[in-house]
Residue frames relative to the residue before (quaternion, step in Angstrom):
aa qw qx qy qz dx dy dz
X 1.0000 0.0000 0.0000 0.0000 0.00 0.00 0.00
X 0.5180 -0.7424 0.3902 0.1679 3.41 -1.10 0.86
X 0.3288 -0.7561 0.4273 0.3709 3.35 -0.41 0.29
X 0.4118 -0.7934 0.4222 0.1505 3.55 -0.63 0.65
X 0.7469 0.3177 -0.1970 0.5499 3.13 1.38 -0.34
X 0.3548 -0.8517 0.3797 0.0681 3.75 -0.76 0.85
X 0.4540 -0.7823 0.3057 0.2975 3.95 -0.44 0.42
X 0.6633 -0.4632 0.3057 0.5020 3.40 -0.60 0.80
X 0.4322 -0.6032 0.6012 0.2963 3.42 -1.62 0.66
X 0.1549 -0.7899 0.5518 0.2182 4.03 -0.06 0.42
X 0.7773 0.2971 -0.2531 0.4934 4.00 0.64 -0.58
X 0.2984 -0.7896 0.4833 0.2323 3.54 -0.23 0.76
X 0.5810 0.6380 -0.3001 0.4066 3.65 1.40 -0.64
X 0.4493 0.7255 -0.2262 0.4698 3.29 1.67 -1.21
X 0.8202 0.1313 0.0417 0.5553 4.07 0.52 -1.09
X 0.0875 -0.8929 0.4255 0.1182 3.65 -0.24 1.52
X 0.6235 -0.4584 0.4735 0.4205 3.89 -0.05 0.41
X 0.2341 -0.6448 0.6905 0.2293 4.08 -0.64 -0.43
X 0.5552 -0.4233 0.6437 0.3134 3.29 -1.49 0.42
X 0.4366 -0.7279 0.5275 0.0344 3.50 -0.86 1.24
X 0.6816 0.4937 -0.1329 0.5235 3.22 1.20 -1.56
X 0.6148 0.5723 -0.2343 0.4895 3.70 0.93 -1.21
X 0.0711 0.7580 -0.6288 -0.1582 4.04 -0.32 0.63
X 0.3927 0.5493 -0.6189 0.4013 3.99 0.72 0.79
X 0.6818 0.4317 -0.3712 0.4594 3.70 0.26 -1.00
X 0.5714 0.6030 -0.3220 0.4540 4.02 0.69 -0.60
X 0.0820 -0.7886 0.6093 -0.0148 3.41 -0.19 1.63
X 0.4829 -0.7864 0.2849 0.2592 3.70 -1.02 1.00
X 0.6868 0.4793 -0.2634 0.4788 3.60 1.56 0.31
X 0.3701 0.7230 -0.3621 0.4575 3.26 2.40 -0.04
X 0.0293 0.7557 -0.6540 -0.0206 3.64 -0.16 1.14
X 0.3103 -0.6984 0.6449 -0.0121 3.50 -1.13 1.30
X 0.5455 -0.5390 0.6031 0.2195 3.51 -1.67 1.07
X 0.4827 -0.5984 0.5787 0.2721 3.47 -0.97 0.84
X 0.8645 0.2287 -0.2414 0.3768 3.76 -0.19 -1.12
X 0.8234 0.4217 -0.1593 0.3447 3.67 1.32 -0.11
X 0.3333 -0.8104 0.3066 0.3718 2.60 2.43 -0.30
X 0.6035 0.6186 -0.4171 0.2815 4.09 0.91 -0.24
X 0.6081 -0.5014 0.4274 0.4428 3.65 -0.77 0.77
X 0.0688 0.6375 -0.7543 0.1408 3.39 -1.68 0.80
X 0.6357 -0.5438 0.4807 0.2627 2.89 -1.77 1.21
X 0.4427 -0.6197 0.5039 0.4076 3.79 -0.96 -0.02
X 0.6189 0.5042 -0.3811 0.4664 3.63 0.96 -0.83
X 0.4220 0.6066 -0.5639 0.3687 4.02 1.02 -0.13
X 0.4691 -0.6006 0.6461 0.0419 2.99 -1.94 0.86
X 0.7636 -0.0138 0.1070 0.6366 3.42 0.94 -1.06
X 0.5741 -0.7417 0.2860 0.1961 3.36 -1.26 0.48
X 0.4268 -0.7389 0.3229 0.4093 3.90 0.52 0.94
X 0.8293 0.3659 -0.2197 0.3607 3.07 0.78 -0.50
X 0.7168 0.2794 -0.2419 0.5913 3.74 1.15 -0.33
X 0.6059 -0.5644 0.4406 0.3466 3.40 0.79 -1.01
X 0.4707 0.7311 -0.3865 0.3074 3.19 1.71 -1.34
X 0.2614 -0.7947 0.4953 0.2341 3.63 -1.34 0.70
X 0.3263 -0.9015 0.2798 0.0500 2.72 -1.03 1.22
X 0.7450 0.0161 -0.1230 0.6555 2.85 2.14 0.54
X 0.5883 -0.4783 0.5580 0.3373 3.11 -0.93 1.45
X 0.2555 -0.6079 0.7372 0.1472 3.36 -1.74 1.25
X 0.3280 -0.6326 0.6829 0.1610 4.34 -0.91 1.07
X 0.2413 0.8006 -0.5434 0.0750 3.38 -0.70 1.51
X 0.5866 -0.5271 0.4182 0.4508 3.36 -0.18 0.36
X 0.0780 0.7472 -0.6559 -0.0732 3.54 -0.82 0.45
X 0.5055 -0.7968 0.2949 0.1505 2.90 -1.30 1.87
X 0.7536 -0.2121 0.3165 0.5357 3.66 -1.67 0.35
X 0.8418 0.3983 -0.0562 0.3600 3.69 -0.07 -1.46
X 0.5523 0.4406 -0.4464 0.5491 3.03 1.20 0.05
X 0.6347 0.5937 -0.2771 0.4097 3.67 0.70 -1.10
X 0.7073 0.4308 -0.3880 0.4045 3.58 0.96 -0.98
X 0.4353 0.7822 -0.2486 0.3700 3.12 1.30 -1.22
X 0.8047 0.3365 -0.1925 0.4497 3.69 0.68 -1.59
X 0.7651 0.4392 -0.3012 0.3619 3.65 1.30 -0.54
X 0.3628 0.6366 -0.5106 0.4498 3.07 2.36 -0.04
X 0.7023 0.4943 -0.2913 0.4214 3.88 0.21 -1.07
X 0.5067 0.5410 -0.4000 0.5390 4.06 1.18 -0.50
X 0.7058 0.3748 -0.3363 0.4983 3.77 0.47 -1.19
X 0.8440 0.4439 -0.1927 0.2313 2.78 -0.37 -1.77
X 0.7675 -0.0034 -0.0755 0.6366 3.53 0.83 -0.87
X 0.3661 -0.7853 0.4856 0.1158 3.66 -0.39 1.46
X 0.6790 0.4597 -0.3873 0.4216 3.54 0.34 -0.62
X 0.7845 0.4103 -0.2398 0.3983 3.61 0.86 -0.80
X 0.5544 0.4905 -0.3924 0.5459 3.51 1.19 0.28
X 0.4977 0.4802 -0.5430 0.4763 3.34 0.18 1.18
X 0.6595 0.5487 -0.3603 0.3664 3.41 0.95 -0.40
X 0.6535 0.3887 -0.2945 0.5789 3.42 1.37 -1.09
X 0.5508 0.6224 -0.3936 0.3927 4.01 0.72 -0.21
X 0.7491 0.3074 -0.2222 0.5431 3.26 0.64 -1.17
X 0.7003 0.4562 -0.3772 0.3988 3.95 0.84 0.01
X 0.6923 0.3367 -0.4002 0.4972 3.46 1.36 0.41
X 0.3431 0.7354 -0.4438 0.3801 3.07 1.45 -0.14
X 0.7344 0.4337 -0.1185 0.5084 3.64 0.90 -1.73
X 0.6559 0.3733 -0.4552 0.4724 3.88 0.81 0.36
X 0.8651 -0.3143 0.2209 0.3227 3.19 -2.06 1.35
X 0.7569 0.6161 -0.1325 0.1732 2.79 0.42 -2.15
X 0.3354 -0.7602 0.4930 0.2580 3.89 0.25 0.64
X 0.6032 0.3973 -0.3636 0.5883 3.87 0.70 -0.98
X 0.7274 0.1303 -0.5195 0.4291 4.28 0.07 -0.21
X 0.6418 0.5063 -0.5476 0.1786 3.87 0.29 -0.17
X 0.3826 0.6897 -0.4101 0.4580 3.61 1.55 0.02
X 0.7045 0.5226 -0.2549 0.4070 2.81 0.63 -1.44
X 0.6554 0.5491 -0.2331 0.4631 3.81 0.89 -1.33
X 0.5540 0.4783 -0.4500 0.5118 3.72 0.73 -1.21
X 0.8800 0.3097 -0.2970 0.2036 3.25 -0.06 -1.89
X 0.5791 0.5218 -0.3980 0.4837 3.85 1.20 0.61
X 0.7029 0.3794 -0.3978 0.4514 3.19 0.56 0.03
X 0.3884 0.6068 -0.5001 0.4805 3.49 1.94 -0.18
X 0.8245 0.3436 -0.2446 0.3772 3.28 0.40 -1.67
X 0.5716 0.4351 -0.4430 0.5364 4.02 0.49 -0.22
X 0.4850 0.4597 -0.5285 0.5236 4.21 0.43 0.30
X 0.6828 0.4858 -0.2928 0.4605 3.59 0.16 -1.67
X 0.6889 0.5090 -0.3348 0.3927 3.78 0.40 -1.28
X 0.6344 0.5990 -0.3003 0.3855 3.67 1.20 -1.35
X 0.6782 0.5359 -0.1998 0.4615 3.51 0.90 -1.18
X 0.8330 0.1423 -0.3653 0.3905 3.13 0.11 -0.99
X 0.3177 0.5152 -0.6416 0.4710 4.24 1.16 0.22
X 0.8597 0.2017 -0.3327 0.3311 3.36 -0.96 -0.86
X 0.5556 0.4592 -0.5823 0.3758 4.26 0.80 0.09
X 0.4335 0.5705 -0.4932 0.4934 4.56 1.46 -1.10
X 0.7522 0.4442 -0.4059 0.2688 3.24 -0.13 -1.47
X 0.6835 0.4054 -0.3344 0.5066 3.81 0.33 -1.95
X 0.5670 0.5926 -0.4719 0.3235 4.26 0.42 0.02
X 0.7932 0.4598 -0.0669 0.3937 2.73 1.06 -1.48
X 0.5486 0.5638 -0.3029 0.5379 3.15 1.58 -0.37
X 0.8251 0.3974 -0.1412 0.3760 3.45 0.88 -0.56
X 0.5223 0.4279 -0.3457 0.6516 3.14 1.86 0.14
X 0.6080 0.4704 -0.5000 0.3988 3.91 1.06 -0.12
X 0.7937 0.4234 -0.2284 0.3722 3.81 1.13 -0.57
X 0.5557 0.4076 -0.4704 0.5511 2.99 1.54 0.36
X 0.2803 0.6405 -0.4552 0.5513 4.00 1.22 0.81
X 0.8753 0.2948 -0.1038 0.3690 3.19 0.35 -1.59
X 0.8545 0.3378 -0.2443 0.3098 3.15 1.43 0.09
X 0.4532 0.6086 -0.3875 0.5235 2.46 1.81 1.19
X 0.1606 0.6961 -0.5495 0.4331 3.82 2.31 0.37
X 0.8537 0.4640 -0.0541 0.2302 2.40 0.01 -2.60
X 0.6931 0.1979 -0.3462 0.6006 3.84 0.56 -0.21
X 0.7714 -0.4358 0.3511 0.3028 3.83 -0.29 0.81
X 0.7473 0.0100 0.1225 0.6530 3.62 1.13 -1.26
């Protein structure tokens, strides 16, 4: 089995960059690092030379992780938008599912907190302002 991951480049002089602009120097299986431009295998994972990732690892994400994210959608609504919108933005179809269906459920959670709340707020002052005038 191959290793996927790859050791630092240590001489920068050692590995030259191509002329970007030039498509003769531009070899068609030479896959290049986006933020640093240095050649890299395709099977790389990360870049040897910056670090930059170069591919979203597809893992399963577990039962408990999932319950975990829609407990935080319900229960506390403002803060399930953070884990929603951050699986939402990975490759991985099973976590954007996952991301829609929290930010579905931390919407639902927002509304109906803030319809209890404007109820309650408005059955406590019409309480209080029937103390205060006698009836």
């Amino acid at each position: 089995m191959e290793n996927n991951y790859s050791e630092p480049i240590q001489d920068q002089s050692a590995v030259q960059s191509p002329k970007l602009n030039n498509p003769s120097n531009l070899n068609q299986n030479q896959f290049f690092c986006p933020v640093c431009h240095q050649p890299i295998k395709p099977e790389y994972y990360f870049c040897p030379n910056c670090g930059t990732n170069l591919k979203e690892t597809l893992g399963e994400i577990s039962v408990w992780t999932q319950v975990g994210i829609y407990f935080i959608s319900v229960f506390l609504p403002p803060l399930g938008f953070w884990p929603g919108v951050k699986y939402f933005m990975k490759q991985n179809p099973q976590a954007k599912k996952i991301g829609i269906i929290a930010i579905g459920l931390t919407l639902l959670s927002s509304i109906i907190t803030i319809w209890l709340i404007y109820g309650e707020s408005i059955n406590y002052l019409n309480t209080l302002r029937q103390s205060l005038t006698g009836f």
